[in-house]
C-alpha positions as CSV (number, residue, x, y, z in Angstrom):
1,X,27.7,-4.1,2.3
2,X,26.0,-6.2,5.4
3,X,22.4,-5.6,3.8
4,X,23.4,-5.7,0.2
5,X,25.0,-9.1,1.0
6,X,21.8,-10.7,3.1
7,X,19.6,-9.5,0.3
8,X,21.3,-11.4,-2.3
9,X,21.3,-14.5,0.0
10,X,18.0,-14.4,1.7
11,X,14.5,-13.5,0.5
12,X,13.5,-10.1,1.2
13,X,10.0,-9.3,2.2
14,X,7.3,-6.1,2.9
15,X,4.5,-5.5,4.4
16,X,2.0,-5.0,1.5
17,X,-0.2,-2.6,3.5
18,X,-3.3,-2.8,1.0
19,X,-3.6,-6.6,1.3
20,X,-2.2,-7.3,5.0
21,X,0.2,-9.9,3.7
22,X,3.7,-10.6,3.7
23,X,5.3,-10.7,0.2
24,X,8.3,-13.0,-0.5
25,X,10.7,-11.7,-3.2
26,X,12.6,-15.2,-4.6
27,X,16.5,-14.4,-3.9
28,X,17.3,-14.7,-7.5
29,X,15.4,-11.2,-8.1
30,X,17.5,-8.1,-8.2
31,X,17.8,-5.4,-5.9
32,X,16.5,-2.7,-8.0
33,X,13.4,-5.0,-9.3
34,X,12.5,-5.7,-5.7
35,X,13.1,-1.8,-4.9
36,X,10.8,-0.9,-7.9
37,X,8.2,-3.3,-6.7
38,X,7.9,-2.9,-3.4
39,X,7.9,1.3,-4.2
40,X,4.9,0.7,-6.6
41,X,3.1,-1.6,-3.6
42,X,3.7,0.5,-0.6
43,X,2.5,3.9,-3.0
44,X,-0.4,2.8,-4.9
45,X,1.5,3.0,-8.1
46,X,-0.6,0.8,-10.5
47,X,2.2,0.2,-13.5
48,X,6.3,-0.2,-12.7
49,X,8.6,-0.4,-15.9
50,X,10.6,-3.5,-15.3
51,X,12.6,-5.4,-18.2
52,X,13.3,-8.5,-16.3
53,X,10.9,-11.7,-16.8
54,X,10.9,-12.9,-13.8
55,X,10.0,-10.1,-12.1
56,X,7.5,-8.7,-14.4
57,X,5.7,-12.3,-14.0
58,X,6.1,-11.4,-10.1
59,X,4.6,-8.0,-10.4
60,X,1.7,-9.0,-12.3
61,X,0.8,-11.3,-9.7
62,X,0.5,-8.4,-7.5
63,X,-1.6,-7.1,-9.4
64,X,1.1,-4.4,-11.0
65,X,1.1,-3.7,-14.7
66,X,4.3,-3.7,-16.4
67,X,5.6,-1.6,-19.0
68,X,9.1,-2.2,-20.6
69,X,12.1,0.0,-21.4
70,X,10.7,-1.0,-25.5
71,X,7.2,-0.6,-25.1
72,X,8.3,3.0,-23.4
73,X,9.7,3.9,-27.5
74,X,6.8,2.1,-28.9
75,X,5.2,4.6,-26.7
76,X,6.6,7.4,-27.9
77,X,6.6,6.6,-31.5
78,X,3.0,6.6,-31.4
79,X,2.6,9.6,-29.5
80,X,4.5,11.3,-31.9
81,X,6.9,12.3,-29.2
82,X,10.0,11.1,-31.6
83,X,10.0,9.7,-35.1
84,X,10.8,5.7,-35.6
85,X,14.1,7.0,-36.9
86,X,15.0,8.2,-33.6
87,X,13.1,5.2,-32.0
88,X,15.6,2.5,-34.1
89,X,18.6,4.9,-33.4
90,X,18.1,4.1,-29.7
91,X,17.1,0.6,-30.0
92,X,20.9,-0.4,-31.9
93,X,22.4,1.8,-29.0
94,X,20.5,-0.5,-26.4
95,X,21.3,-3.3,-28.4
96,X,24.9,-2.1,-28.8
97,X,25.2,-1.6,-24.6
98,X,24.2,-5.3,-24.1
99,X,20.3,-4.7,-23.8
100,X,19.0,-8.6,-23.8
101,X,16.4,-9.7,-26.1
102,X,14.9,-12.2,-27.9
103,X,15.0,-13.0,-31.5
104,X,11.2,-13.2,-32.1
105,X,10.8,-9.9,-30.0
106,X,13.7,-7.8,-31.8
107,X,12.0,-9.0,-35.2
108,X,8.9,-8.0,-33.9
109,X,9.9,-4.5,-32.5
110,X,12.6,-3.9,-35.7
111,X,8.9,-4.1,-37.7
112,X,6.9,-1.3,-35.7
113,X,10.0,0.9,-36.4
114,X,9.9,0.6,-40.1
């Protein structure tokens, strides 16, 4: 509860081995964006899935690739791992659960599943 409680107040920061250089996460980003970043950084992972702006924008300045929880179904629609049926199924459930979004991007998603 300590740590939890000085990370939401203070920035948090690594050691980003590869560059020898101390990264400052903002205080406004979240735990597990921060978590996923830092993961990513310390393991050579070259792509993190992150749905959050401002983290993505934070990522990509590291040099991280982003993918997002939609462009993970867009993904699988055109792999052919599951139909766009299935694919708008689970995009009214994550719509449904609160899943934020913005109009031009739910028009523009709700298209590539028709």
């Amino acid at each position: 509860e300590l740590i939890r409680n000085y990370i939401a107040r203070e920035k948090v920061s690594i050691m980003d081995s590869q560059r020898e250089k101390r990264i400052d996460f903002p205080p406004y980003l979240g735990e597990g964006e921060k978590s996923v970043i830092a993961l990513a950084l310390q393991q050579k992972i070259r792509t993190v899935v992150l749905d959050d702006h401002q983290a993505r924008m934070i990522a990509r300045s590291l040099q991280l690739r982003t993918k997002g929880t939609l462009g993970l179904l867009l993904d699988q629609v055109y792999k052919k791992n599951t139909t766009k049926e299935e694919a708008r199924k689970l995009f009214q459930k994550l719509l449904k659960v609160g899943f934020r979004i913005s109009e031009d991007l739910l028009l523009e998603v709700w298209k590539k599943f028709q």
